[in-house]
Structures are given as C-alpha cells and as structure tokens.
C-alpha positions in Angstrom: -86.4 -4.3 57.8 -87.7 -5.8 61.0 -85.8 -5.4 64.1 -86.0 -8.6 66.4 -86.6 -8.1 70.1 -84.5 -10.3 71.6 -80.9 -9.7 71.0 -78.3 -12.2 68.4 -75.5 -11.4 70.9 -77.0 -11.3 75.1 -75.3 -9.2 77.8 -75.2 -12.8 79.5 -73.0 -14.2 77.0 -70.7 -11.5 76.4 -67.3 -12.0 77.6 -63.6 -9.9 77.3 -60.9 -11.5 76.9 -57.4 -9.6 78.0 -54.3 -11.7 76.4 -51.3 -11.3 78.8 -48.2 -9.0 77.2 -45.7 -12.7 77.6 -48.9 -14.7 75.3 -48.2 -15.9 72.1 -50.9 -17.3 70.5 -49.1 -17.9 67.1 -47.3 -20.9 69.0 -50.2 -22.0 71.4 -49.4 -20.1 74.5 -52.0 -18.5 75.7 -52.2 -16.7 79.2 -54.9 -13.9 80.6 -57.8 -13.4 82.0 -61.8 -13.7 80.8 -64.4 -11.4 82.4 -68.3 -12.3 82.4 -69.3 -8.8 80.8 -72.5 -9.2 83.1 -71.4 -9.8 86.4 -67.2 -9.2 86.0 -66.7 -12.2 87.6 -63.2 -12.4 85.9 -61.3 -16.0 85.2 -57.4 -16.5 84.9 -55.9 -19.1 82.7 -52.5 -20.5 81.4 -53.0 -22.5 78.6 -55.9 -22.8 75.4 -57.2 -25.9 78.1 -57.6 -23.7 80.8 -59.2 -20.7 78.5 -62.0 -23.7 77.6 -62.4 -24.5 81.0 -62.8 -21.2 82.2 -65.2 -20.0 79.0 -67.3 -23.7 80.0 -67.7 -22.7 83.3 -68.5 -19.0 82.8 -71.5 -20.4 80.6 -72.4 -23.0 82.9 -72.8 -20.0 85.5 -74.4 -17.8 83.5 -77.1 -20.7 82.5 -77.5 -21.3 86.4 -78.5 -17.4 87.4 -80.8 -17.4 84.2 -82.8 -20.3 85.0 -83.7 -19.0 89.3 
C-alpha cells in the first residue's frame, strides 16, 4: 500500500461540533457551538440555518488564511 502525503481529512477542515443538552435534532432543533479544530475560533448557532452559516463561514476563513 502507498501512503499519500497529503492528508484525505486537513487539520484546516476539521471542525467539533458540541450539541447543546436542550437540542433535539430528531425534530430539527439544533443548538451549540462549532470550533475550527485549527485555530478554536468557536461559532454559536440556534437553528440547522445558523449551523450552515456558521460551518460556510468557518470554511470561507479557513480558505482566506490558506491562500496569504
């Protein structure tokens, strides 16, 4: 077998999501907090929406600092 160099899975684009105890994502409600694994710049949200927004963003930046 031969091992790639480059990583499937970056440092960059590792994120952990933390699921607030009062979520319930069985009917939609999602609620927590998403941390960059990189930088632990961390992003609330209140709603699947707001999870998007905050996962689109984190990407976005992510992209930025890559490309200086």
């Amino acid at each position: 077998m031969i091992l790639k160099a480059q990583t499937s899975y970056p440092q960059t684009f590792s994120f952990v999501l933390k699921l607030h105890r009062d979520a319930e994502p069985a009917k939609g409600q999602l609620v927590g907090r998403l941390e960059h694994v990189a930088t632990g710049k961390q992003y609330t949200f209140g709603s699947k929406d707001e999870l998007v927004a905050c996962l689109t963003s984190a990407v976005d930046n992510a992209l930025q600092e890559l490309s200086r």
